[in-house]
C-alpha positions as CSV (number, residue, x, y, z in Angstrom):
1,X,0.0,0.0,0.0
2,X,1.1,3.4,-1.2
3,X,2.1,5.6,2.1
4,X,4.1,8.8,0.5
5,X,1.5,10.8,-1.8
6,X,2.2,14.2,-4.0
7,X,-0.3,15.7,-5.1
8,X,-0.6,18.6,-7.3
9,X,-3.2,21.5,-7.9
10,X,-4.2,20.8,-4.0
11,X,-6.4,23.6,-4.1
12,X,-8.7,22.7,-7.2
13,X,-12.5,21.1,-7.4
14,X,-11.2,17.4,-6.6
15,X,-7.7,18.3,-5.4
16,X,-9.0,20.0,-1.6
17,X,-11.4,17.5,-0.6
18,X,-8.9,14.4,-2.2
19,X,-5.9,15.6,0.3
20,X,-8.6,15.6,3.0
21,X,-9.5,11.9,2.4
22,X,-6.4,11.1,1.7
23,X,-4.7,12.1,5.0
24,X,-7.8,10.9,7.0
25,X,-6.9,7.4,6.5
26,X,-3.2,6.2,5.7
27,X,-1.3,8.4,4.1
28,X,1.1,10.8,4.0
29,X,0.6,13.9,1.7
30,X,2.5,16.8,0.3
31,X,0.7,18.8,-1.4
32,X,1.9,21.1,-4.1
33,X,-0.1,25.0,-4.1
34,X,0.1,28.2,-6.3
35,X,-1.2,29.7,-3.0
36,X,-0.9,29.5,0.5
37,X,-3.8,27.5,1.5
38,X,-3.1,27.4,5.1
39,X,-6.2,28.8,6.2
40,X,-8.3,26.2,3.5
41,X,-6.6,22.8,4.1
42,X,-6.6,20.1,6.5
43,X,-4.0,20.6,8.9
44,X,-2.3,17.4,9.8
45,X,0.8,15.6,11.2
46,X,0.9,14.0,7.9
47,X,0.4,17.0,5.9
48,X,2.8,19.3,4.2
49,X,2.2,22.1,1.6
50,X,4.5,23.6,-0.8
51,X,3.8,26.9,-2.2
52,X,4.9,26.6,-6.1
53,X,4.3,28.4,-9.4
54,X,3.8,25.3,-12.0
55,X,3.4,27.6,-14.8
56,X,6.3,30.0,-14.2
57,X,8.9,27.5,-16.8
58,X,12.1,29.5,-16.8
59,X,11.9,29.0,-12.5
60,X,10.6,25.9,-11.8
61,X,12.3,23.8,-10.0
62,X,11.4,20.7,-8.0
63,X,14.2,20.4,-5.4
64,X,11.7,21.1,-2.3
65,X,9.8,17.7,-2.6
66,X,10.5,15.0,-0.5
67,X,13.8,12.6,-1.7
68,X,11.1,9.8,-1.3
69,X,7.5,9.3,-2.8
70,X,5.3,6.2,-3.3
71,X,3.2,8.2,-5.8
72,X,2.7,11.5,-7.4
73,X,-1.2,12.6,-8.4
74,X,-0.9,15.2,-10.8
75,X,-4.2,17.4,-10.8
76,X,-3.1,20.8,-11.7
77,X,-4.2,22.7,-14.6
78,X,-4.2,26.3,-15.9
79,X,-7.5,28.6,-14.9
80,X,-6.7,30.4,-17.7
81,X,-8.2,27.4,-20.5
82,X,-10.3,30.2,-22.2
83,X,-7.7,33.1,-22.6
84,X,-6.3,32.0,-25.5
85,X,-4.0,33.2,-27.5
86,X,-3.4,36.1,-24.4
87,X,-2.3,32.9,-21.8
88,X,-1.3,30.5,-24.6
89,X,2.1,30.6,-22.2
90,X,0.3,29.7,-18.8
91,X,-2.0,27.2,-20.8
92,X,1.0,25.2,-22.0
93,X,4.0,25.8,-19.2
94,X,0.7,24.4,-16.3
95,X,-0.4,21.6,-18.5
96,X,2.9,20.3,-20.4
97,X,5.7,21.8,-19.0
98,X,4.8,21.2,-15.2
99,X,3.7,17.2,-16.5
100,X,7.3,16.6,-18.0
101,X,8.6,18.3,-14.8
102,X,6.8,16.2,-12.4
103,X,7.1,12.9,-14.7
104,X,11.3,13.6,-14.1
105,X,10.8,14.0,-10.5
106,X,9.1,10.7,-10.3
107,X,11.5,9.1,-12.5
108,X,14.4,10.2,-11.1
109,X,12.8,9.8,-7.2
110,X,11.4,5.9,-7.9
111,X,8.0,6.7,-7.9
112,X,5.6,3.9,-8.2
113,X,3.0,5.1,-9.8
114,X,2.2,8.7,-11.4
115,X,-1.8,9.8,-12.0
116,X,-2.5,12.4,-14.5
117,X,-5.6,13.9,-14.6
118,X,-7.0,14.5,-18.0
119,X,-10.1,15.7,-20.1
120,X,-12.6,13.5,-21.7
121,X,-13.2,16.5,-23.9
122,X,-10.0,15.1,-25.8
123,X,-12.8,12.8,-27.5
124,X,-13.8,15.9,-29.3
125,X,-17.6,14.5,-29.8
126,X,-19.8,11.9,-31.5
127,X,-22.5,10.2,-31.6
128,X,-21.7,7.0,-29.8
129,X,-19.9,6.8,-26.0
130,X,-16.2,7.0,-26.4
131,X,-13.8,4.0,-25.6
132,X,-10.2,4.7,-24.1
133,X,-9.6,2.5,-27.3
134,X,-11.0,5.6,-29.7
135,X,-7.7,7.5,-31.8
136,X,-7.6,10.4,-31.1
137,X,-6.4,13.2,-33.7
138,X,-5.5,16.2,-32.5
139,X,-7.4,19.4,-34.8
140,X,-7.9,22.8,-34.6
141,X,-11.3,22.0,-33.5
142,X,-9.9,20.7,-30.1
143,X,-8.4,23.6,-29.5
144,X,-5.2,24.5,-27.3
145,X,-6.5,24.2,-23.8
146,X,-7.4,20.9,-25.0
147,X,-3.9,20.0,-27.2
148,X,-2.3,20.5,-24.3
149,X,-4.4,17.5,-22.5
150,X,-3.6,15.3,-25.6
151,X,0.6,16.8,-25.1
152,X,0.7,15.8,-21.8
153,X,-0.9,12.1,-22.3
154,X,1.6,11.8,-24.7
155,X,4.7,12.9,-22.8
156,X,3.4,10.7,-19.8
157,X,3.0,7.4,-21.7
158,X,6.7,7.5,-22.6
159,X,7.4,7.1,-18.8
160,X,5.4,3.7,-19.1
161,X,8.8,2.0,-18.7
162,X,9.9,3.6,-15.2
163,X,6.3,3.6,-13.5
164,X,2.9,3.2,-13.7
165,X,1.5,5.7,-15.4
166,X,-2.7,6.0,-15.0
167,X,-4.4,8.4,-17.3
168,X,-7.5,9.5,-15.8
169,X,-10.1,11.5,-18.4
170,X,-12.5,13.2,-16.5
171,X,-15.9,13.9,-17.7
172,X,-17.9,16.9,-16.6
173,X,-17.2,17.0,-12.8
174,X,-19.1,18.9,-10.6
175,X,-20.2,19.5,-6.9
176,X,-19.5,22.1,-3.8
177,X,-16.8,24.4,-4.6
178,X,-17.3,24.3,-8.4
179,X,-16.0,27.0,-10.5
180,X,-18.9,29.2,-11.8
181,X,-17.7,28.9,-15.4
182,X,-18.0,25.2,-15.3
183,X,-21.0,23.9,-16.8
184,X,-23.2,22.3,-14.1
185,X,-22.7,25.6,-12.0
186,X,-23.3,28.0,-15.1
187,X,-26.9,25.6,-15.8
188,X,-27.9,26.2,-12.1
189,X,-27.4,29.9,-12.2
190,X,-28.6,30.6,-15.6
191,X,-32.1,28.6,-14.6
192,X,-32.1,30.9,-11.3
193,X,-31.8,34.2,-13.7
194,X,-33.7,32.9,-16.1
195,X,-32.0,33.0,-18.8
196,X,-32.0,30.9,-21.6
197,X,-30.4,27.6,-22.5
198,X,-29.0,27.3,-26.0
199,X,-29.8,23.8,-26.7
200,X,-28.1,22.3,-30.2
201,X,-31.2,20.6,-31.5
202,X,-34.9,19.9,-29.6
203,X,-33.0,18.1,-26.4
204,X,-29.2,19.3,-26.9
205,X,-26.0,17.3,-26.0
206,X,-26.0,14.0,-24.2
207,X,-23.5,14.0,-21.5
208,X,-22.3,12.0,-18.4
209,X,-21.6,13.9,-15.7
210,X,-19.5,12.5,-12.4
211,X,-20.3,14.2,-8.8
212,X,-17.0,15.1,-7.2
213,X,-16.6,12.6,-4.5
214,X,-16.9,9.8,-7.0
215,X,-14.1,11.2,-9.2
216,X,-12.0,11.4,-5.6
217,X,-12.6,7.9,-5.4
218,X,-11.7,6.8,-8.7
219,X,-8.4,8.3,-7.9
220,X,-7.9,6.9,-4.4
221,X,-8.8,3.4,-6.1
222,X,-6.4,3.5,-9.3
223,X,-3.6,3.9,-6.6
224,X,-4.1,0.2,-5.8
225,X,-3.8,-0.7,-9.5
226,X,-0.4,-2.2,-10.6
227,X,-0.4,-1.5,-14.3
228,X,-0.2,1.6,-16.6
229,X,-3.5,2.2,-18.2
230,X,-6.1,5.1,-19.3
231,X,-9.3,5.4,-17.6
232,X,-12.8,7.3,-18.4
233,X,-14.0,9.1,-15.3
234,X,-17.8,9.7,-16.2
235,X,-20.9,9.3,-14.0
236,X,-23.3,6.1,-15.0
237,X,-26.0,8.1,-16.1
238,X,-26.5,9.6,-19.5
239,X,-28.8,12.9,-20.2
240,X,-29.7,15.2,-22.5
241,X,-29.2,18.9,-21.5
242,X,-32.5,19.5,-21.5
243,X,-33.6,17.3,-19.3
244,X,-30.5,18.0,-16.9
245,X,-31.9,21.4,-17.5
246,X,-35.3,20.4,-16.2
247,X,-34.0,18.7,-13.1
248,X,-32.3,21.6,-12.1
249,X,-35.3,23.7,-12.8
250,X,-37.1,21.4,-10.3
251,X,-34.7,21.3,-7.8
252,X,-34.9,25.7,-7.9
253,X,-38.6,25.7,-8.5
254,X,-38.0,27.5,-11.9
255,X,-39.1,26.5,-15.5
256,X,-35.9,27.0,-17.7
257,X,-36.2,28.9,-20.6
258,X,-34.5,27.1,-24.0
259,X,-33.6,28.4,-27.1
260,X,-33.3,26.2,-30.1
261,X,-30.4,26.1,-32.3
262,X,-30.7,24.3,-35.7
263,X,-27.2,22.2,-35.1
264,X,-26.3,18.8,-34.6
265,X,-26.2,18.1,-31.3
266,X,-21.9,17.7,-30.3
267,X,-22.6,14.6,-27.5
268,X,-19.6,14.1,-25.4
269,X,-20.5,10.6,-23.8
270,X,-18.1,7.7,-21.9
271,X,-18.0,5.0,-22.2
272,X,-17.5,3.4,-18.3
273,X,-16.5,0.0,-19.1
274,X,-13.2,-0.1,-18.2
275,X,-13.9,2.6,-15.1
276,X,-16.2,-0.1,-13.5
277,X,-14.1,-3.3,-14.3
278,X,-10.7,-1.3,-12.8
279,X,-11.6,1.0,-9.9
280,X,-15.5,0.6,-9.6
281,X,-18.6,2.9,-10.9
282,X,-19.7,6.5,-9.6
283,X,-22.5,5.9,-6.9
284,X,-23.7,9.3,-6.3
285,X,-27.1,10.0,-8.6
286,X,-27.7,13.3,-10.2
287,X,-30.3,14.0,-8.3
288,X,-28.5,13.9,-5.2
289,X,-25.3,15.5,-6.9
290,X,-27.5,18.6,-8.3
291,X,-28.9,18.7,-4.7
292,X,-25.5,19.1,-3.4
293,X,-24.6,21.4,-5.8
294,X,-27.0,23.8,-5.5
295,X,-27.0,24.3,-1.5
296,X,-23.3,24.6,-2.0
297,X,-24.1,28.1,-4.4
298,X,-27.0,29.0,-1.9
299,X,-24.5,28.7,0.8
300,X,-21.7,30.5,-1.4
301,X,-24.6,33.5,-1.6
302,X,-24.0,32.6,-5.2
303,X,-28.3,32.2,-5.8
């Protein structure tokens, strides 16, 4: 059993509430911040946080960390995925740069096994669920925030040979704590303003979202697997956006307004196969995840 853990982007969505399981059973975590988070994060005798820059290239150096780690989880990504081509530079130095960086450390340090947390928007979209086994074929339709996803899987399946390396594409995650620019948030507090939904075709894209706690444990569980692999990290329920629409509509007591787009709806589905036969399915329904999510805002004063 793994006892040293890094993880990186401790702050983020799944990263806060991961080190806090984490260090409430048997582990020992150092956790790797662009912040102080002092005030924020568990404060334990088996924690230890380290205040670092992972986008800043021409400094970034990794000597701090501990001589000795069992595994490295590496969440961190750049908040700046939608300022492109003004934060091309934070974009790429965050998602590639820091990934080589922290694949050398673990090389170099005899780490076990090295998680990388990636996007299931890599896909692009289709019309059936998409199998780790799809090519993927990078476009100027993905987009850079997203080319820097398919870099880093890329750079990180080289270190196959020295480690484990477990690729982890995350589907739509959501829960307290979620940035408002995220989708499920943006839903919730669209429906509250009433303001419309653009929905490509009569019931818009299908999608699979994952509640937050359920993505935590898919990564606390692919720590006990001893092989390299890539893994879809998607909820086990499929819906359209209207009717996840409508179920947040219910949940606020409001009747969302849509507007219609004449478009082929762009469905970004997973498929959970190998999710379920690895490291177990999500358990958390949407209609307790919505729940969750939207006392979270109330409680935020963000409704």
């Amino acid at each position: 059993m793994y006892m040293n853990i890094i993880v990186t982007g401790g702050t983020g969505l799944i990263g806060r509430p991961l080190i806090e399981k984490l260090i409430n059973t048997k582990y020992n975590v150092a956790s790797v911040v662009h912040v102080n988070a002092n005030n924020c994060l568990y404060k334990d005798m088996n924690y230890v946080q380290y205040v670092c820059d992972l986008s800043n290239a021409r400094k970034l150096s990794l000597d701090f960390l501990p001589h000795k780690a069992d595994a490295v989880i590496h969440l961190v990504q750049s908040n700046k995925y939608k300022d492109f081509p003004n934060s091309a530079d934070d974009i790429f130095y965050t998602n590639v740069n820091s990934t080589f960086c922290m694949l050398e450390y673990a090389r170099k340090h005899g780490v076990k096994t090295f998680i990388l947390a990636s996007s299931g928007g890599i896909y692009g979209f289709g019309e059936n669920p998409f199998s780790e086994a799809d090519a993927q074929i990078c476009s100027k339709d993905l987009g850079f925030y997203l080319s820097t996803k398919m870099c880093a899987e890329a750079l990180a399946e080289n270190y196959k040979e020295y480690m484990n390396v477990i690729i982890l594409r995350f589907f739509f995650v959501y829960g307290p704590n979620s940035k408002n620019t995220m989708l499920l948030p943006r839903l919730v507090t669209s429906i509250s303003n009433q303001k419309p939904i653009s929905l490509q075709g009569e019931k818009g894209i299908n999608i699979n979202p994952i509640y937050v706690d359920d993505a935590i444990n898919a990564i606390v569980e692919s720590l006990n697997l001893d092989t390299s692999c890539c893994i879809n990290v998607a909820g086990k329920e499929v819906i359209t956006l209207r009717n996840l629409s409508e179920l947040i509509g219910k949940k606020l007591n409001k009747k969302p307004i849509f507007e219609i787009e004449k478009s082929q709806p762009k469905h970004l589905i997973a498929d959970i196969s190998k999710m379920k036969e690895l490291i177990g399915e999500s358990k958390t329904s949407l209609d307790v995840g919505i729940e969750r999510l939207i006392v979270s805002m109330r409680s935020r004063g963000l409704l």
